[in-house]
C-alpha positions in Angstrom: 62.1 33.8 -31.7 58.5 34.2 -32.4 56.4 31.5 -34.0 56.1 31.4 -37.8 52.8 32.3 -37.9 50.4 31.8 -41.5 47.4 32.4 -42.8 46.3 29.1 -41.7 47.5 29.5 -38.3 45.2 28.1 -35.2 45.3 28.3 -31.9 44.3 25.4 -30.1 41.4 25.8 -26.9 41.3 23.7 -23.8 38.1 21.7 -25.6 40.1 20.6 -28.1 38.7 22.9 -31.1 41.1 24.7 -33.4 40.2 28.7 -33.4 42.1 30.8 -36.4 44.4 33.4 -35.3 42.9 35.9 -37.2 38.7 37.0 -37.2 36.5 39.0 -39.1 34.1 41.2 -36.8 30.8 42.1 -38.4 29.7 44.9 -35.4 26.8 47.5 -37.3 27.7 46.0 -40.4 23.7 44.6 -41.8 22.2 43.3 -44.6 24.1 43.4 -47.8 27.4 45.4 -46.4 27.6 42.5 -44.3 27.2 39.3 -46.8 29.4 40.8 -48.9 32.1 41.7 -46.4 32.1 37.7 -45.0 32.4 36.3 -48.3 34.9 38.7 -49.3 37.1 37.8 -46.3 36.3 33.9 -46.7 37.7 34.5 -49.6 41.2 36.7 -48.5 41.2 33.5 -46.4 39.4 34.6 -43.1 38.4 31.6 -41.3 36.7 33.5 -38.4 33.5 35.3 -37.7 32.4 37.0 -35.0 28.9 37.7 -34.7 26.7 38.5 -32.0 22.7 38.4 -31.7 23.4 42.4 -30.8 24.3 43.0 -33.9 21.4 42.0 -35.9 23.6 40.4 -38.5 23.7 36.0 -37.4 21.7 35.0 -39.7 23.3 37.3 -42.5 26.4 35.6 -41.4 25.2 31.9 -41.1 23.6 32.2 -44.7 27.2 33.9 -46.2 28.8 30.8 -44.4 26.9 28.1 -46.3 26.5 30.1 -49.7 30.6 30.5 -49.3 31.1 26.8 -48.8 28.7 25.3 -51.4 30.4 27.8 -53.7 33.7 27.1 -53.4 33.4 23.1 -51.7 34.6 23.9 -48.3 32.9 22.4 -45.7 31.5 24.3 -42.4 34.0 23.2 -40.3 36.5 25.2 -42.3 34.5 28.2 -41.0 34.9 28.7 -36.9 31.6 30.8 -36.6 31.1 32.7 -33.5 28.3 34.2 -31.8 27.1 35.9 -28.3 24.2 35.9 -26.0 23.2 39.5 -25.6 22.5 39.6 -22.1 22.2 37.4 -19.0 19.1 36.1 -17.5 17.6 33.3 -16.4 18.1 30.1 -17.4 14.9 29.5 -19.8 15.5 33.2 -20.8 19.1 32.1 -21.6 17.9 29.2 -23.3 15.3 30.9 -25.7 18.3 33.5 -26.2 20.2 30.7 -27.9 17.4 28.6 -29.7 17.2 32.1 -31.4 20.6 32.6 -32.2 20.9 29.0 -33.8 17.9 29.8 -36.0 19.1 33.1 -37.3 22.7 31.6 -38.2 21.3 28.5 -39.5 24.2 26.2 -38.6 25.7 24.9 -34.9 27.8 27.8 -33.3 31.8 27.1 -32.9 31.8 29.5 -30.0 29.1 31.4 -28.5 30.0 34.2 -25.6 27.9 35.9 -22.9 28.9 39.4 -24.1 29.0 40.7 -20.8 29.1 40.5 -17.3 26.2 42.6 -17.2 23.1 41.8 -14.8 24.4 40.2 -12.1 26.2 36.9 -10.4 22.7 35.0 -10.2 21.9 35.8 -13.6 25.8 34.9 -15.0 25.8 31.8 -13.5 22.2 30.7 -14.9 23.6 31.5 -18.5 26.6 29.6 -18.3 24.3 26.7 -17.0 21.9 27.3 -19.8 25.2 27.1 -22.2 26.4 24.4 -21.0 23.2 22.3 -21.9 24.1 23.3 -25.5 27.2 22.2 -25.8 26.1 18.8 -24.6 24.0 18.8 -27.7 26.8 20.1 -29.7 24.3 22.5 -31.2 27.8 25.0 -29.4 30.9 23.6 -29.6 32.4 25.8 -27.3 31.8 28.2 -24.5 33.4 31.4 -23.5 32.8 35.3 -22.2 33.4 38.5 -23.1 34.3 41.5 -21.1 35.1 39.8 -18.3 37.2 40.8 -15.3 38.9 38.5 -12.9 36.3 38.8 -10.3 33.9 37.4 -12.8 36.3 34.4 -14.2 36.8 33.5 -10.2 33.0 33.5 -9.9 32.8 31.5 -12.6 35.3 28.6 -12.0 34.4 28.6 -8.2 30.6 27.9 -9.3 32.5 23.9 -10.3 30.7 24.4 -13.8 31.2 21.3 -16.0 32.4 23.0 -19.0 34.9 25.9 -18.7 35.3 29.1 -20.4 37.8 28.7 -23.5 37.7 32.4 -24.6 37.6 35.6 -22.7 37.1 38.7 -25.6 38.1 42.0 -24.3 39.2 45.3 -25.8 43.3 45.0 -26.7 45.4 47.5 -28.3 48.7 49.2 -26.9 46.6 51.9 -25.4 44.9 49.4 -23.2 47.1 46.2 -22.3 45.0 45.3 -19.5 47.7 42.9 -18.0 46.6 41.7 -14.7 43.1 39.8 -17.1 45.4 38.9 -19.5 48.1 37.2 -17.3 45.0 35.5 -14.9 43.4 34.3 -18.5 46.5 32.8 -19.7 47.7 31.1 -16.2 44.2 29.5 -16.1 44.4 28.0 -19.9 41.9 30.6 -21.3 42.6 32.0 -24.8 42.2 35.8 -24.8 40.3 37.7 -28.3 40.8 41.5 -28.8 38.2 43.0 -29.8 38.8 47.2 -30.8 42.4 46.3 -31.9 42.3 49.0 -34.1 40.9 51.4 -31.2 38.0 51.7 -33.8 40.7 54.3 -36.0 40.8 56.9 -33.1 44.4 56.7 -32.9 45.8 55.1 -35.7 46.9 58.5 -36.3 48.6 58.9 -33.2 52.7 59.3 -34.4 53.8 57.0 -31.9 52.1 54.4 -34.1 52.8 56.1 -37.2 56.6 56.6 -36.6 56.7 52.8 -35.8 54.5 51.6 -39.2 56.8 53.4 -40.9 60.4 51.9 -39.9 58.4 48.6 -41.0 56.9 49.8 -44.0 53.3 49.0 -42.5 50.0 50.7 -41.8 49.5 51.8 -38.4 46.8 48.7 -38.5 49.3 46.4 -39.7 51.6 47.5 -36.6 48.7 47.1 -33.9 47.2 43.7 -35.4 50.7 42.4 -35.9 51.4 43.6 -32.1 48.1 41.2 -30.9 48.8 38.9 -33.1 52.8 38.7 -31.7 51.1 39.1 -27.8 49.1 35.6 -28.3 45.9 37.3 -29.1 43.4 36.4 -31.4 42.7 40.0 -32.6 38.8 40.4 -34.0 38.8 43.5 -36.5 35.7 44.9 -38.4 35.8 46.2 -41.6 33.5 46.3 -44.4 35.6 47.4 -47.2 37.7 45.0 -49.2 40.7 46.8 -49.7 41.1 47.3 -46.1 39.7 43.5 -45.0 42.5 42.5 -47.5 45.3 44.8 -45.9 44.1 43.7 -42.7 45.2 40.4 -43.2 48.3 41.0 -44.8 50.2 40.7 -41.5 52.1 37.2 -41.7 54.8 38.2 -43.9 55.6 41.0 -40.8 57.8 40.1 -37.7 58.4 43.2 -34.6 61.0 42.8 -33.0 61.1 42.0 -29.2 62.5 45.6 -28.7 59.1 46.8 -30.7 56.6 44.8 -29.0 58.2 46.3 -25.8 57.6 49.3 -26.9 54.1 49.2 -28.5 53.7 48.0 -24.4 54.2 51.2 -23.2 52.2 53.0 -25.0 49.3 51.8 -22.4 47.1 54.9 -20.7 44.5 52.3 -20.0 42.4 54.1 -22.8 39.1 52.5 -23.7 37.6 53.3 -27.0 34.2 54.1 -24.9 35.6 56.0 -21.8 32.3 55.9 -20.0 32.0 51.9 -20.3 34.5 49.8 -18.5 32.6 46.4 -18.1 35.1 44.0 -16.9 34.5 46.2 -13.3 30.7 45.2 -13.5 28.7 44.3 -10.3 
C-alpha cells in the first residue's frame, strides 16, 4: 500500500529539515512570468522553489517569497526555497558565488546545490568546503548536488566532509529511471529530486503514456508526476501558466497501482531530454 500522500506532504532529510514532496521549477522563466508564476503556485499550495543563480530569476524568487508571506501571514519557513551554485571553483570563488546568491534572494537558502559535477574533483571538493562554511552560519540550511553520478557521491563522502549531501537532483521520468544513482542515493540516506519529470513535453504525447492517462482519467503529466511522486521522488516541474501549475499539482487524489508503476518502469531507453549532455558521467 502506498503512503497517503497530501498536499502538505514532506519528506524528511538526513539534517533534520522537512522538504515538500512537490516543487515549482522556475528554469528561463524571468521577470514578471516568473513572480507571477511563484505566487500563483504559493497560492495552489506549492511549498517548494527551485531556483538556481543560472537562471537569472533568485532574487525574483526571494522577493515573490516575502511579498507572498506578508500577504497572506505565512512565515518563510513555510517556504523551502532552493537554490544552486552555477559552477565549481575555488573555494573564495565558491564563496563569492554564494554571498551573491543570498543577496539576489534576499532571505537564507533551505537548500542550495552545486548544479553539476562540472570542473573537476579539486574544484568539487573546494565548493562543498566553501558550502559547508554556510551552513555553519545557517545563512544554508542544507547542502546537496545535482547531476551527480555515483563516482562523484563516492568522491564526495570519501573526502570525510562534515556535512553531507541531503539531496542529489537528477533528470527522472520513465524514459530515464537511472536505477543504479537512484538505488546508491537511497542506500546512503540521500533524497533524490527529478528534475525534467515531464521530459520538458517531448513525449507526453508518446501513447504509451497516453493510453495509461487515460484508464486513470489523467493527463499524461498527471501519470508521470504521480509515477515520481509514487517512486519516492521529489519531482521539480516548471511551468508558467496557471492552469497547468494548478493541474500539476492535482495529483494527491490519484493512486497507480503497483502493476502501473511497473510498468511506467519499463518504459526506460535511458532517454535524456538533451541527448548530447549526460553529466552525471563528468570527469
Amino acid at each position: 500500500m502506498v503512503q497517503k500522500l497530501t498536499k502538505e506532504s514532506t519528506v524528511k532529510l538526513r539534517n533534520g529539515e522537512d522538504i515538500p514532496v512537490i516543487g515549482l521549477g522556475v528554469y528561463k522563466n524571468e521577470l514578471q512570468s516568473c513572480h507571477d508564476a511563484v505566487i500563483e503556485a504559493l497560492n495552489v499550495g506549492y511549498r517548494l522553489i527551485d531556483s538556481a543563480a543560472v537562471y537569472g530569476n533568485e532574487d525574483i524568487c526571494g522577493k515573490a517569497i516575502v511579498e507572498w508571506c506578508e500577504k497572506t501571514g505565512h512565515k518563510r519557513t513555510d517556504v523551502f526555497l532552493t537554490s544552486k551554485l552555477a559552477t565549481t571553483g575555488s573555494y573564495e570563488e565558491t564563496k563569492a558565488a554564494i554571498r551573491s546568491s543570498l543577496h539576489h534572494c534576499g532571505t537564507y537558502i533551505d537548500l542550495y546545490l552545486i548544479h553539476s559535477p562540472a570542473g573537476g574533483k579539486e574544484h568539487r571538493l573546494e565548493s562543498w568546503r566553501a558550502i559547508e562554511e554556510f551552513i555553519d552560519r545557517g545563512d544554508i540550511r542544507g547542502a546537496g548536488v545535482s547531476n551527480y553520478g555515483i563516482k562523484h557521491l563516492e568522491e564526495l563522502f570519501a573526502s570525510n566532509p562534515r556535512y553531507l549531501p541531503v539531496v542529489n537532483q537528477i533528470e527522472l521520468h520513465p524514459f530515464l529511471t537511472q536505477e543504479p544513482i537512484v538505488d546508491w542515493c537511497r542506500e546512503h540516506d540521500i533524497v533524490v529530486e527529478a528534475y525534467s519529470p515531464l521530459t520538458r513535453g517531448k513525449r507526453l504525447n508518446d501513447p504509451k503514456i497516453t493510453r495509461l492517462a487515460e484508464v486513470y482519467g489523467v493527463t499524461p503529466a498527471q501519470l508521470l508526476l504521480r509515477w515520481s511522486l509514487q517512486k519516492g521522488f521529489v519531482p521539480v516541474v516548471k511551468s508558467s501558466h496557471k492552469e497547468r501549475i494548478e493541474e500539476n499539482f492535482e495529483v494527491f487524489d490519484i493512486e497507480l497501482s503497483d502493476r502501473c508503476v511497473q510498468k511506467l518502469d519499463q518504459f526506460n531507453e535511458n532517454w535524456h531530454t538533451d541527448p548530447t549532455w549526460d553529466p552525471t558521467q563528468s570527469d
